[in-house]
C-alpha positions in Angstrom: 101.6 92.1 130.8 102.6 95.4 128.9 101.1 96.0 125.3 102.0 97.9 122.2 99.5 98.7 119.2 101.2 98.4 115.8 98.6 99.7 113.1 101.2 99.1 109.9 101.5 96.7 106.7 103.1 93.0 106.8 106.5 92.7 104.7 107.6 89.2 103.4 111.5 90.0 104.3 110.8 90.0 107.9 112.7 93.6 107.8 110.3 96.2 108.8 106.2 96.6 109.0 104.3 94.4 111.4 107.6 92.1 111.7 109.6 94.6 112.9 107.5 96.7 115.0 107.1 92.8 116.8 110.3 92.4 117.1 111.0 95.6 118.8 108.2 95.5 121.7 108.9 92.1 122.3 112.7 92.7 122.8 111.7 95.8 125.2 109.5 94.0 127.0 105.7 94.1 125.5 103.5 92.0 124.1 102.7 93.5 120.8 99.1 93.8 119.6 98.7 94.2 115.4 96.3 95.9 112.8 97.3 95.2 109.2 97.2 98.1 107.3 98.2 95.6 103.9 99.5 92.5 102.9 103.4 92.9 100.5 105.5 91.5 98.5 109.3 92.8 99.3 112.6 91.8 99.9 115.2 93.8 101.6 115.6 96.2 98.9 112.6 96.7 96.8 108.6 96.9 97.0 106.8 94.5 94.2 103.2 94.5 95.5 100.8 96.3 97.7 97.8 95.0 99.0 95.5 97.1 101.1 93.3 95.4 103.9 90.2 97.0 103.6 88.7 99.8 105.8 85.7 97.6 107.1 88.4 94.6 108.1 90.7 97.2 109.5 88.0 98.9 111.5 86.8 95.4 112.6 90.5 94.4 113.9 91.0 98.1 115.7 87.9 97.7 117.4 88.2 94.1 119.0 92.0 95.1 120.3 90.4 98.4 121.8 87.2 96.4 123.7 89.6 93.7 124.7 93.4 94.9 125.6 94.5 97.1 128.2 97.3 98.9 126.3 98.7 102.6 126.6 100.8 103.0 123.7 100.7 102.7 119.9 102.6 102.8 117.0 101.0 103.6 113.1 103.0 103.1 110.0 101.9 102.8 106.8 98.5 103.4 105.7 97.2 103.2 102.3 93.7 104.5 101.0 91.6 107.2 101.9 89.5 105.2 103.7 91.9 103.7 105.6 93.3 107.6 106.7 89.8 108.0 107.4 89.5 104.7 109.8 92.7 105.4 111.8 91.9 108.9 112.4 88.6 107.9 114.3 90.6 105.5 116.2 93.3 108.0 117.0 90.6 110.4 118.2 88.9 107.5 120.2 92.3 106.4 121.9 92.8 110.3 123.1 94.5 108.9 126.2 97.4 107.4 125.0 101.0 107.9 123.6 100.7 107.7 119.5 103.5 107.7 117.5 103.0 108.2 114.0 105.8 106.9 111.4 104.8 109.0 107.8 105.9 106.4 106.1 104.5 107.8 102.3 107.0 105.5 100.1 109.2 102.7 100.4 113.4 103.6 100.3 113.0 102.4 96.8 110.1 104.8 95.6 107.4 102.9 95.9 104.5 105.0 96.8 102.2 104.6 99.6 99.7 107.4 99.2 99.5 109.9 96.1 100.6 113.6 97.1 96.9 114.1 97.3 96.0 112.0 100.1 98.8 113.3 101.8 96.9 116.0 102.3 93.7 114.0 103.6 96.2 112.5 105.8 97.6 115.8 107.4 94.3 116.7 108.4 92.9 113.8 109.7 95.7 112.5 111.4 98.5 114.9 112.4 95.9 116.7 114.9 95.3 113.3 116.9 98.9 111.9 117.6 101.8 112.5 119.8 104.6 112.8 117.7 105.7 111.9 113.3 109.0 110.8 112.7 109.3 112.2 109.5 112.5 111.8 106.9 113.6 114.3 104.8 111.5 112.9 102.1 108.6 112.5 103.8 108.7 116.1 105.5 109.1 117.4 102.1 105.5 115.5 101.0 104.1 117.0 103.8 105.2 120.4 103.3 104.9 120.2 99.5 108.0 121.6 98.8 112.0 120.9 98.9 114.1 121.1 101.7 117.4 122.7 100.9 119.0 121.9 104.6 118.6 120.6 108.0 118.0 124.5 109.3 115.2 125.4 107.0 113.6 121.7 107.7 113.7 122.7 111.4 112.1 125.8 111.0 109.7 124.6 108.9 108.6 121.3 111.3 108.1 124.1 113.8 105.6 126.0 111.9 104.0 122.3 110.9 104.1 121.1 114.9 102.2 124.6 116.2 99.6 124.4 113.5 98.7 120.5 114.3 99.6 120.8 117.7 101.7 117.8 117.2 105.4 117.2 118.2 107.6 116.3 115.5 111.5 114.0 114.9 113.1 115.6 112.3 115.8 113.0 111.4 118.9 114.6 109.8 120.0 111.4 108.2 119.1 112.5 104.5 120.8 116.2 105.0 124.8 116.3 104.5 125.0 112.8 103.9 129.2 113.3 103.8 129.1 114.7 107.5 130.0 112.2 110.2 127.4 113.3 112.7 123.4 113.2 112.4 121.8 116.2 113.5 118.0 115.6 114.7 115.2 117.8 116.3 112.6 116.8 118.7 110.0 119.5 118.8 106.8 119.8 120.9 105.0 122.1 123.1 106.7 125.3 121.5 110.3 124.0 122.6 112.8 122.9 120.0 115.9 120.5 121.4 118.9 119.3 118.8 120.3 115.7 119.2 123.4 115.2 117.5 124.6 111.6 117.1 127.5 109.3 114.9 126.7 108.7 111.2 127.1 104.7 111.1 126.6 102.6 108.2 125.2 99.6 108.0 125.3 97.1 104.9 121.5 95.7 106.4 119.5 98.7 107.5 115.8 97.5 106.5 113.4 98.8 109.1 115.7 101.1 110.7 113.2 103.8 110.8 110.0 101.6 111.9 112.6 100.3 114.6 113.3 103.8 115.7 109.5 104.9 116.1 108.2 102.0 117.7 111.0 102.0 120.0 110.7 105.6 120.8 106.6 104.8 121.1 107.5 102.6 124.2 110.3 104.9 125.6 108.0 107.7 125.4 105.1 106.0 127.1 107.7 105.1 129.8 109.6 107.9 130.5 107.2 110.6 129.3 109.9 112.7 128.6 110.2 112.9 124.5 114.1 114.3 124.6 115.7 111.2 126.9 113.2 108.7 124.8 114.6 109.8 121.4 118.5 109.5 122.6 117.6 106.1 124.5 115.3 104.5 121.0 118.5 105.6 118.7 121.2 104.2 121.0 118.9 101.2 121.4 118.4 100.9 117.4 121.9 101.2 116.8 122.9 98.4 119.0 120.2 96.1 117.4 121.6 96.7 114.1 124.8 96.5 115.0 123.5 93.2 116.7 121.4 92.3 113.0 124.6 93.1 110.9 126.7 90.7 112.4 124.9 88.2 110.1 125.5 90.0 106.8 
């Protein structure tokens, strides 16, 4: 049996969080193991309520997977207190050994924040030095840099100043730069080497979850194929299929 860590929030619509991540490593073939982050109220397009599980029950559900399950790959998305940045961080550090994937998810598609600007900042320090790779949007590179990002070019450079000083590898995902353009440019950057992606624009009517779908499937990829270039191309082939596969419904 094959396991996957998701450390990430629930979501009542089934769409992305805990559900989705699930949905993901079970489809890929693992058994997925989960620590709630919070509890929400949403629906496919909107964010009503937040409710953060706290660090001592988070800490206590980290630590019983970790004595418990052999597993060599995790995924964490949202997080949501200080104390909480504080609790993954340790158990980042503690799981030194294996392929961590880190989705900055800092506000919902809707605006909803996550974290305030200032625990951003608690966040870059405590976590960015102990994963693999973020998958950063625009938006959220642009929280962790504190300032705009005028093009796909300047985020690049940028992500590679950001990657060197955490000594972490970083997705920037072009999807939010020339949104008119029919192709997606993205960069996969680790170890001092920069590699551009470039893949179709599609457009979904239901894309809820696409980017927790997208990190938790290049999570497994990675921890498969240790190669961070093929795993990025094979998780957004794979995403697009699924919701191609999930919009046949809508």
């Amino acid at each position: 049996m094959k396991f996957f860590l998701t450390i990430a929030a629930s979501d009542t619509s089934g769409g992305a969080g805990i559900t989705q991540d699930i949905r993901v490593a079970e489809k890929l073939g693992y058994a997925c193991l989960c620590a709630i982050t919070a509890i929400t109220t949403q629906n496919s397009e909107k964010v009503f309520d937040i409710f953060p599980t706290d660090a001592d029950i988070l800490d206590a559900q980290l630590n019983v997977i970790y004595s418990n399950f052999s597993f060599n790959v995790l995924k964490v998305g949202v997080i949501v207190s200080n104390s909480q940045i504080h609790t993954v961080s340790k158990f980042l550090q503690k799981s030194y050994d294996k392929i961590k994937i880190v989705d900055t998810v800092f506000a919902s598609s809707n605006g909803t924040k996550f974290l305030s600007e200032e625990l951003i900042e608690t966040y870059k320090s405590l976590i960015l030095p102990y994963c693999s790779f973020i998958t950063p949007n625009k938006y959220e590179l642009e929280l962790l840099l504190k300032r705009n990002l005028c093009s796909f070019e300047e985020a690049t450079e940028e992500a590679i100043l950001l990657s060197k000083n955490f000594c972490c590898g970083i997705i920037v995902k072009g999807g939010h730069f020339n949104e008119n353009e029919k192709c997606i440019k993205e960069a996969v950057i680790y170890n001092g080497q920069v590699n551009f992606l470039q893949k179709r624009k599609l457009f979904f009517k239901y894309s809820h979850g696409t980017g927790c779908a997208f990190s938790s499937a290049f999570a497994i990829f990675l921890s498969e194929t240790k190669d961070p270039v093929q795993s990025a191309k094979k998780a957004t082939l794979w995403v697009n299929d699924y919701f191609k596969m999930l919009n046949k419904s809508y």
